[in-house]
N, C-alpha and C positions, 0 to 999 in steps of 0.2 A: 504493500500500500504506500509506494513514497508517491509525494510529490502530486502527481499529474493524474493518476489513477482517477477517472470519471466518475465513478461510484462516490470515491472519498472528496470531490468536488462537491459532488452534490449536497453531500449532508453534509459537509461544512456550509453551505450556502444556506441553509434552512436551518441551521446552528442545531446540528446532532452529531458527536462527534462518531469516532470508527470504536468502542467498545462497544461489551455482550456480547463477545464472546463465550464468556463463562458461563452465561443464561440460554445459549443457543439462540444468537445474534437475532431472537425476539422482539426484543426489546432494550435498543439505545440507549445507554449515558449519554443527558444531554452537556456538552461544552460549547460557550459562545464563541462564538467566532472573534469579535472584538469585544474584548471583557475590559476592566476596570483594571487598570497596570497596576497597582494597591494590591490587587486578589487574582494573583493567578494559578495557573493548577500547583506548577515547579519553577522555585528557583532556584536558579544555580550560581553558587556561590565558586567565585573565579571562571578564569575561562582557558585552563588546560584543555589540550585537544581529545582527552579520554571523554571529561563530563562534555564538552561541546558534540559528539558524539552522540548521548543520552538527551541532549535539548534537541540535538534533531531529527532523532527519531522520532521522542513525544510528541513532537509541534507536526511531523508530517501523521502520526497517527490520530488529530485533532485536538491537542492538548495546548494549553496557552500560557507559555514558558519565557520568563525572564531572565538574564544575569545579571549578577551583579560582580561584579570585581576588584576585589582592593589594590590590583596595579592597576598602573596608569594606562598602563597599554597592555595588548590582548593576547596570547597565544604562547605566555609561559615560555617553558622549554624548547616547543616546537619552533617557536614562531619568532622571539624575542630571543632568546639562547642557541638558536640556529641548532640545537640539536637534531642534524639533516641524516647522520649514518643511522639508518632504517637496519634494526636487527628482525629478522623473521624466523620466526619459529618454526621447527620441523620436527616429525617425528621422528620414531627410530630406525623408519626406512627410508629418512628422507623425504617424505610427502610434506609437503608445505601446511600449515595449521591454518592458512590464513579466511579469513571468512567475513562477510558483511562489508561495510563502506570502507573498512581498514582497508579488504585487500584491493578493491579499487585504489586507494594510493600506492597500495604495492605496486601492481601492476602499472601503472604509470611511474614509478619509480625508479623501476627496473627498466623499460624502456626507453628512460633518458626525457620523456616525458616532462616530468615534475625531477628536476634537480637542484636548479636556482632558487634562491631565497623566494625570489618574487611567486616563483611558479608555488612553491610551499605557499606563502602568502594568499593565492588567487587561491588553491582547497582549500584552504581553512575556513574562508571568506564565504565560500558555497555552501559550508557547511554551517554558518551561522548566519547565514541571508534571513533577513525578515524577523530574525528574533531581537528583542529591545536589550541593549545595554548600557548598562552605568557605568563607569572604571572609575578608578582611585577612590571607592566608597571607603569606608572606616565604620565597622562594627560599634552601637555603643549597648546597643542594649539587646536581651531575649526577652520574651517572653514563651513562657511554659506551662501544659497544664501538670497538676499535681503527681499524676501517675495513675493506671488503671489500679484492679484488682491484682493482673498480672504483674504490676510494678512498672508497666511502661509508660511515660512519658511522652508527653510530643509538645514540638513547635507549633505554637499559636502564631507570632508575628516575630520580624525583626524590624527593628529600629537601625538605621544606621546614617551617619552624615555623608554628605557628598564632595567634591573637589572644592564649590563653592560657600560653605557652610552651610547650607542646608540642610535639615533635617524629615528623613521620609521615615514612612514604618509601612513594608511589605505582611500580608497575611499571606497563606501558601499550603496545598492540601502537604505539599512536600518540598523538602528542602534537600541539598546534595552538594555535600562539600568537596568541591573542584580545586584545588589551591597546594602550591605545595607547601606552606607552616600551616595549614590547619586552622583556618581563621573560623571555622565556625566549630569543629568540634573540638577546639580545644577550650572553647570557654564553656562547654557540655557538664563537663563536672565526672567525664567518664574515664575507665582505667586504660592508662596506655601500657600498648602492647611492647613487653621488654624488647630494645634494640641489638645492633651491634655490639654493644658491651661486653653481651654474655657470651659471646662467641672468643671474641679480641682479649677479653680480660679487660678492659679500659675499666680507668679510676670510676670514671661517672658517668652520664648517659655521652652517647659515642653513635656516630651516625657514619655510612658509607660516603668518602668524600664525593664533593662537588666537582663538575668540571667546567673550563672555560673548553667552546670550539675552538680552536686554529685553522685561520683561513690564508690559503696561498694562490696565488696565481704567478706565472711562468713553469708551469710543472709538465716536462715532456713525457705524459702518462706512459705511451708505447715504448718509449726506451728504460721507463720503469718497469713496464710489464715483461717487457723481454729480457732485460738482464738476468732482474729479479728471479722471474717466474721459471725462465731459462736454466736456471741451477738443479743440478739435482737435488733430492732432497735432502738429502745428506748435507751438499756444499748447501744449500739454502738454510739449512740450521741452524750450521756451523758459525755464517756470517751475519744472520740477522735472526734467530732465536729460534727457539719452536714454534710447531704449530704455523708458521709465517707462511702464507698464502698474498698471489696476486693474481688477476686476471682484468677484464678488459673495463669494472664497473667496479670492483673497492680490493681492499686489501687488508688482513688485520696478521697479528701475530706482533712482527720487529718487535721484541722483545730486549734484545740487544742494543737495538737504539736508544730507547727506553733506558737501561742498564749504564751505560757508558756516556748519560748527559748527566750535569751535575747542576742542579735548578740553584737559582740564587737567593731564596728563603727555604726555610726550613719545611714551612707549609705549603709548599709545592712540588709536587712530585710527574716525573714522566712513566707512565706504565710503558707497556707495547701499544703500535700503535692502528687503531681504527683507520682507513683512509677510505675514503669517499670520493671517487671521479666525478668532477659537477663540470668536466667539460668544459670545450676549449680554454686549456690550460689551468682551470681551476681546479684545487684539489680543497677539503677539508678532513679534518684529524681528530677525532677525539681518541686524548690521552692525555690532557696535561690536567692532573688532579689538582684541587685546591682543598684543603683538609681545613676542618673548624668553622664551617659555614654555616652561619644561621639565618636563614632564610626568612623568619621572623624579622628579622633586623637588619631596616634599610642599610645601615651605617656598615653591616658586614659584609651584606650584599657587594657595597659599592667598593668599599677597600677590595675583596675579592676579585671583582670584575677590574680595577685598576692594574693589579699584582698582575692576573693572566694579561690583560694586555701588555704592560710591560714585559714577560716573561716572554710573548710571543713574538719578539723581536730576537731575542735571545735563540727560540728554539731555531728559527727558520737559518740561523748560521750553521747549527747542527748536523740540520738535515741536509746541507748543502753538500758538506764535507764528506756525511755517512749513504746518504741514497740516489742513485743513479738516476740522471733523469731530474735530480733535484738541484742542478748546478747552478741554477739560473732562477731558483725562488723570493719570490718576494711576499712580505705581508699583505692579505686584501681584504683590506679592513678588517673590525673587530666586532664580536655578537655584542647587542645592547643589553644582557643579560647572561645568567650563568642555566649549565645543567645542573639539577637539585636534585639527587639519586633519592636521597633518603632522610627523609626526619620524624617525627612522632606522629603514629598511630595509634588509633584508640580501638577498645578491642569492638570486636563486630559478634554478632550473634552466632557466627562460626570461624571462629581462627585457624586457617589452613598452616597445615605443619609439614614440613622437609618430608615425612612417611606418606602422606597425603599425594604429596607431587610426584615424588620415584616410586611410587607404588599404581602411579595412573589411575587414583581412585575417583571414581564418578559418583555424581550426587542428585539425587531425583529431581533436584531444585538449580541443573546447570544453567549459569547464564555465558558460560565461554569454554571454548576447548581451547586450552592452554595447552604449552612447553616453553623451551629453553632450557640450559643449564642455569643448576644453581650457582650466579656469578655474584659472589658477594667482594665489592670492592674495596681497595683499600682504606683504612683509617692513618692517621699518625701514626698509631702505634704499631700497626701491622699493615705497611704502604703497598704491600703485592697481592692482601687479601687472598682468598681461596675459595676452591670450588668444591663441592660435596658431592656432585655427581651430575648428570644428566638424567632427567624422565624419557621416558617415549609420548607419553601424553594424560592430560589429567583434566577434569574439570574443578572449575571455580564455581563454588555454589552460590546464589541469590543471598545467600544470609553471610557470604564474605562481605555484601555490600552494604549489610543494613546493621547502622550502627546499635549496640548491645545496648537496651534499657529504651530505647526511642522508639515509637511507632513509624516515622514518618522524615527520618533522617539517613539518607542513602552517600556514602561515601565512595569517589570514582576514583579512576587513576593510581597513583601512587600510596592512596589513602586507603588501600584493599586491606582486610584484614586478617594477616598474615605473620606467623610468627619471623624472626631475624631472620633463620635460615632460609626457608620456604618463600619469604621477600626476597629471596636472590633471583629467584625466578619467576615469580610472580609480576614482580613491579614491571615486568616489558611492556611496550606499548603496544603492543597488537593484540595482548591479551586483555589487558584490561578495557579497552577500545572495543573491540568484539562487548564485551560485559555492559559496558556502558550502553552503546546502541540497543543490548537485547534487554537492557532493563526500561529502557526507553519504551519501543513497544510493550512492553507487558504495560508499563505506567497507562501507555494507550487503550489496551486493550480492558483493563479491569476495571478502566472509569472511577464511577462510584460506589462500583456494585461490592467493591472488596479491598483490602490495603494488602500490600505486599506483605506484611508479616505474617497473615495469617490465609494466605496461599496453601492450598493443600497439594499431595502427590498428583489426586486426581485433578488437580489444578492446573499445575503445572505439566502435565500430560498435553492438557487439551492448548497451552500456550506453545509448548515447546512443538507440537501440530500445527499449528498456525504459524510460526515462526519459520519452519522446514518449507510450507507450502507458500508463503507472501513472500517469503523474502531467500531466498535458498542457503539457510542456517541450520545447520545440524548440530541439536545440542544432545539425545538420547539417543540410547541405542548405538554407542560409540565403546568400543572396546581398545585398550590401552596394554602393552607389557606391563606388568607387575617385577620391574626394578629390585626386589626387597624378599623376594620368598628364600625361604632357607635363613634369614638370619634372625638370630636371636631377641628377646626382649631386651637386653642392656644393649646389643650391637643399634637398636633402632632409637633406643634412647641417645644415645649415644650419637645419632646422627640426628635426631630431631635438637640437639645440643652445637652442632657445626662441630662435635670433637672426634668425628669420623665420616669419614669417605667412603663412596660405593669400593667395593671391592672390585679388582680388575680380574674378569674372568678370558 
């Protein structure tokens, strides 16, 4: 049902939206077409490209969805932190995971399609066409009711000021915190999900570093690929690290390179590196960490994003000297913002764990078929971080989304709820994207008639039907390798802890 669908025309024009489902599409939930911007069904708080996602799904399934965003300007990581090397999920044969509006960016992605800033810029833009946005709002106040019988809670209204002191107050069947510090559910009052600490040993709460993109142009891609790629793999190792791959669209591994740069503050570190072909002669890199980032706090923010830029003057001499094809690099320009891997999560009504993801475990209430490897990045304290294993495939259930104790509080993107470990892999964007979009239609489809917490198996049967058949999304009836059989009760603790690794068989 996106978009243009005749049917879903119509009853939006007669203000009835596309729910009732769940009643055997009888009888419509009605949503206005143009409602009171004060009362709309969702809003979304930030505007990362997972929850952007989830508002336009709901808005093409006839839902009447606002953002609000406490930056100033729009698209996070993606958009603002040029965070452009597109990681894709595959399973353990190799089949691509990708599925819904995500893999439409992939596929244009990979076809050179969508590389450039601008081109990322014109999707983003598609995807938020016609929905209302405020930026640089500032949170002042909740309001909440008491809690049910069950103990849960919900969001009656927010209050918050605008860029010009103004003050608004939104009401909202549902709220969805989009944002990478948590601007709405950290002032919830709910338990956050222990971090990287418990893994790293860190003193105090400890999060996967930040990173700034590195952008180049003069980069002779083909005499990099061919060098490069030209080595055995042995000699390709040997000179540029494990794992090190290149071909005609990205490159990752240079491990070595990484190893053998010596960064000019202590809070900056080079891993190996991500490279992203964006054509004629443009290359970008993510791998220059910036550790102790609080993304709460503008002041850290900006220190941050000064440091890598400064620093990325520095690397680009680096790379000159160590990769072929790079003799001739220069800096082109710098992202207006950082990538935010990791900071507080509050727990959700289902916290996925490390056993959950290597074990492929599915959940009657999937909202994404997820992978990756568990890639937990590094901290200060332990700058090369480490990986726990690889899944073949796993779902993410509906109750990772929906924050613990709230009725009516849905959490997108990097905000999943996920223990440290199991966030190694979780947090990727195609997964949580996928989740977002499918939570979107459901938001669509169950109107008034029902709230997502209290979604049944038989519920969720008849969505995860509709979703397979409107939109070709497959969330049930998905079988996964089981990672994990044969090992023990202490070996699984033990990895749901990050203090072991899949075994190599």
């Amino acid at each position: 049902m996106r978009g243009n669908n005749p049917f879903v025309v119509f009853l939006l024009m007669i203000g009835i939206g596309a729910a009732g489902l769940l009643s055997g599409c009888e009888e419509k939930s009605k949503h206005a077409v143009v409602v009171n911007p004060d009362q709309p069904d969702v809003v979304v708080i930030g505007s990362e490209i997972e929850g952007i996602y989830l508002a336009r799904a709901a808005a093409d399934e006839g839902l009447s969805v606002v953002i609000l965003d406490p930056r100033e300007k729009q698209g996070g990581q993606l958009i603002q932190g040029e965070m452009q090397y597109l990681d894709e999920p595959f399973d353990e044969k190799g089949k691509s995971l990708l599925q819904g509006r995500v893999k439409e960016l992939f596929d244009q992605y990979k076809d050179g399609k969508i590389r450039k800033p601008e081109q990322f810029q014109a999707y983003y833009s598609s995807l938020a066409e016609g929905i209302p946005v405020e930026s640089g709002i500032t949170i002042t106040d909740i309001e909440r009711t008491s809690g049910t019988e069950s103990g849960s809670r919900s969001i009656k209204s927010v209050t918050y000021k605008t860029t010009s002191g103004d003050t608004k107050t939104k009401t909202a069947k549902y709220w969805v915190e989009n944002t990478d510090f948590t601007a709405l559910t950290s002032k919830l009052g709910t338990a956050r999900i222990p971090g990287v600490e418990t893994v790293f040993n860190s003193p105090g709460r400890d999060y996967m570093a930040s990173s700034i993109m590195l952008k180049f142009r003069g980069v002779d891609w083909k005499v990099f690929q061919k060098k490069v790629g030209g080595l055995s793999k042995a000699e390709r190792e040997s000179v540029y690290g494990g794992n090190t791959y290149v071909n005609g669209t990205f490159a990752y591994g240079l491990g070595n390179i990484g190893a053998t740069y010596k960064p000019s503050r202590d809070n900056l570190f080079l891993r190996g590196l991500n490279v992203v072909n964006m054509l004629d002669g443009e290359a970008l890199i993510n791998a220059l960490l910036v550790f102790n980032v609080d993304p709460a706090n503008p002041e850290s923010v900006r220190q941050a994003i000064d440091q890598g830029r400064q620093e990325s003057d520095l690397v680009v001499q680096h790379l000159r000297q160590k990769l072929p094809g790079w003799e001739k690099a220069e800096v082109n320009g710098y992202p207006d913002y950082l990538y935010i891997r990791d900071y507080d999560r509050y727990e959700t009504e289902y916290v996925l764990l490390a056993t959950d993801v290597l074990s492929g475990r599915m959940h009657d209430d999937n909202v994404s078929i997820a992978g990756y490897a568990i890639d937990l990045q590094g901290t200060q304290h332990s700058p090369w971080g480490n990986s726990t294993g690889k899944p073949d495939k796993y779902g993410m259930p509906l109750r990772s989304f929906l924050l613990k104790g709230y009725s009516n509080v849905i959490v997108a993107g990097k905000n999943v709820g996920a223990s440290a470990v199991a966030y190694g892999s979780a947090r990727i964007q195609p997964n949580t994207s996928l989740a977002g979009e499918v939570i979107g239609i459901i938001l669509g489809q169950i109107g008034s008639e029902k709230e997502l917490a209290s979604l049944t198996a038989e519920d969720m049967n008849k969505l995860h039907a509709y979703i397979k058949k409107e939109y070709n999304i497959k969330l049930a009836g998905v079988k996964a390798v089981n990672k994990l059989e044969g090992y023990s009760e202490e070996e699984l603790a033990k990895i749901n802890a990050g203090s072991m690794s899949l075994k190599k068989k």
